[in-house]
C-alpha positions as CSV (number, residue, x, y, z in Angstrom):
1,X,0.0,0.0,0.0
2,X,1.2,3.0,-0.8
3,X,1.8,6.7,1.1
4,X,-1.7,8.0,-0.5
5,X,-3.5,5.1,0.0
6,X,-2.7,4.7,3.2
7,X,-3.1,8.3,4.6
8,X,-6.7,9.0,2.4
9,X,-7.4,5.6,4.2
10,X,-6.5,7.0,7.8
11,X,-8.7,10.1,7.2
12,X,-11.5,8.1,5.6
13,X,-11.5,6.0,9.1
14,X,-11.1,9.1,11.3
15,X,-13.7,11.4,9.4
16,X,-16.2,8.1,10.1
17,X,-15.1,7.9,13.5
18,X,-15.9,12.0,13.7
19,X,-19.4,11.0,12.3
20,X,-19.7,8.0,15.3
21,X,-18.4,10.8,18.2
22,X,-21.4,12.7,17.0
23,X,-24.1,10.6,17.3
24,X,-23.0,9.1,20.7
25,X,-22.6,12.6,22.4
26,X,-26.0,13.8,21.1
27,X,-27.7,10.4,22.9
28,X,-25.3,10.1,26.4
29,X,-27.4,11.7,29.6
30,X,-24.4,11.3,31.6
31,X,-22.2,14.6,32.1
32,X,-19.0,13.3,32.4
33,X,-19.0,10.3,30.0
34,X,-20.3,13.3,27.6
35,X,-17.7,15.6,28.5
36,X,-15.1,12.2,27.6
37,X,-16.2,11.9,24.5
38,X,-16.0,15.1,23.3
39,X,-12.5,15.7,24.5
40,X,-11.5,12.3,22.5
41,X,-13.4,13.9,19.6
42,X,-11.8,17.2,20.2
43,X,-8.3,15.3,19.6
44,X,-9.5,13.3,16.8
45,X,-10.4,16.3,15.0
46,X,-7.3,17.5,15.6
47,X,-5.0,14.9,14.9
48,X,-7.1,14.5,11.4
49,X,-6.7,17.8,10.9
50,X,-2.9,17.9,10.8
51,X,-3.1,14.7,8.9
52,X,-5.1,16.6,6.4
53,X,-2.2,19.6,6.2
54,X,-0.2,16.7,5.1
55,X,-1.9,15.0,2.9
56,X,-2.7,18.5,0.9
57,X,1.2,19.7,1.3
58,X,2.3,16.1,-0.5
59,X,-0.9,16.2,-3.3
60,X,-2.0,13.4,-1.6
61,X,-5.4,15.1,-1.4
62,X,-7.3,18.0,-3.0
63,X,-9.9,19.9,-1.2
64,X,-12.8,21.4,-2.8
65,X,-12.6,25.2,-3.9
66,X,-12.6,27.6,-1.7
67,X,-16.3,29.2,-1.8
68,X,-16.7,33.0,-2.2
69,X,-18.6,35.9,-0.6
70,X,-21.4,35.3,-1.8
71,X,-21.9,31.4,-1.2
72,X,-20.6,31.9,2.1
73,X,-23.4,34.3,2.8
74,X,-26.5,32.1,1.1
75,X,-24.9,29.3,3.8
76,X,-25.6,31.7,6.6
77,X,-28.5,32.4,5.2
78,X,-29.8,29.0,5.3
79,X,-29.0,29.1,8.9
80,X,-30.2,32.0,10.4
81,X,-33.4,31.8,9.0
């Protein structure tokens, strides 16, 4: 297996894992256990993060375009009613 391969695998596990954090924290009652899980999230988002900053500095993976002004704003939009 190759660099690429490898890495886009690692961030296709951890962005899954990210997805997993989510639906756990939104369902636990319990304070603390929440508070743990989010804090593991917390450093999963940031080790995939830096593991994306590496992938994009080696080509190993392109991110979408940037969006402009005005896409930004019809996101917000969307939001804010």
């Amino acid at each position: 297996m190759q660099d690429k391969e490898m890495v886009n695998d690692i961030l296709s596990m951890v962005n899954s894992s990210l997805t997993g954090y989510a639906s756990v924290i939104s369902q636990t009652e319990n304070q603390q256990l929440r508070q743990t899980i989010q804090q593991i999230r917390n450093c999963d988002e940031e080790g995939q993060y830096n593991l994306f900053k590496v992938a994009s500095q080696k080509g190993f993976y392109k991110p979408a375009a940037q969006a402009n002004s005005e896409e930004i704003q019809e996101v917000k939009s969307q939001f804010n009613g």
